[in-house]
C-alpha positions in Angstrom: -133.5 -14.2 32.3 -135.2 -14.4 29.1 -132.6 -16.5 27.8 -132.5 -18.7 30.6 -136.1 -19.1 30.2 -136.2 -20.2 26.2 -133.4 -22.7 27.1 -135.3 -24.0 30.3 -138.5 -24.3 27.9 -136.8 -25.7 25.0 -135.0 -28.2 26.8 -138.5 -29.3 29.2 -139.8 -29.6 25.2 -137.2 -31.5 23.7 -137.3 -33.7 27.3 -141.3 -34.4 27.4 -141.2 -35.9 23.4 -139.8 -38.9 25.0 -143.2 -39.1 27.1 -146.0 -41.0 27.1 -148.4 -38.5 25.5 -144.8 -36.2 24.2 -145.9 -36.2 20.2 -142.8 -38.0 19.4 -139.9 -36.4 17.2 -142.1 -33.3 15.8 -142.2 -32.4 19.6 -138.3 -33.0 19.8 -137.3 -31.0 16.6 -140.0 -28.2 17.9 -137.6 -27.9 21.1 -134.4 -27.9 19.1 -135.7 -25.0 17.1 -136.8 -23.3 19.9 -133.6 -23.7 21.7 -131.6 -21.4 18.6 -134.4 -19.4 17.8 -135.6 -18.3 20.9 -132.5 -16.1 22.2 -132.5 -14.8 19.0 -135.9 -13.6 19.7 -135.2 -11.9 23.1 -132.1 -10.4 21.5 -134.2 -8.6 18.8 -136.8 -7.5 21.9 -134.3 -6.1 23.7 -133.0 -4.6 20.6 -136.3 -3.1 19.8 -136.7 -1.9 23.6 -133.4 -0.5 23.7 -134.3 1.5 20.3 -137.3 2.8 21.8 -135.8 4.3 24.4 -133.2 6.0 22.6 -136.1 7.5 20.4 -137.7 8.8 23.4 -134.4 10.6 24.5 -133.6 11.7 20.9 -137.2 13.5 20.9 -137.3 14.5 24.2 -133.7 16.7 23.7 -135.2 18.0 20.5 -138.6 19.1 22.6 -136.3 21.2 25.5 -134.1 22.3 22.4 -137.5 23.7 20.9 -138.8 25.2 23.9 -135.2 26.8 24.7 -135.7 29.1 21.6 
């Protein structure tokens, strides 16, 4: 979904520099970058979530393993 949503953006960027008030080709390039550099971006969040969690399980065995002995 995130994905979906940088490519939807980028592209509804890249679309509006042809516009009236659209800013021209800084607008367009803006929207290219955005279209690679945006997944990349909810990769690394999910990354980071995924990460977390795993910490939280990691020190929540340690925990029970503490209070076990």
């Amino acid at each position: 979904m995130g994905v979906a949503g940088t490519v939807i953006a980028a592209l509804v960027m890249m679309g509006s520099s042809f516009g009236r008030y659209g800013g021209g080709a800084a607008t367009f390039l803006g929207g290219l970058i955005f279209l690679v550099v945006g997944p990349v971006m909810v990769r690394i969040y999910c990354e980071l979530l995924i990460l977390f969690f795993r910490m939280n399980e990691t020190l929540t065995e340690i925990k029970d393993l503490l209070a076990s002995k």
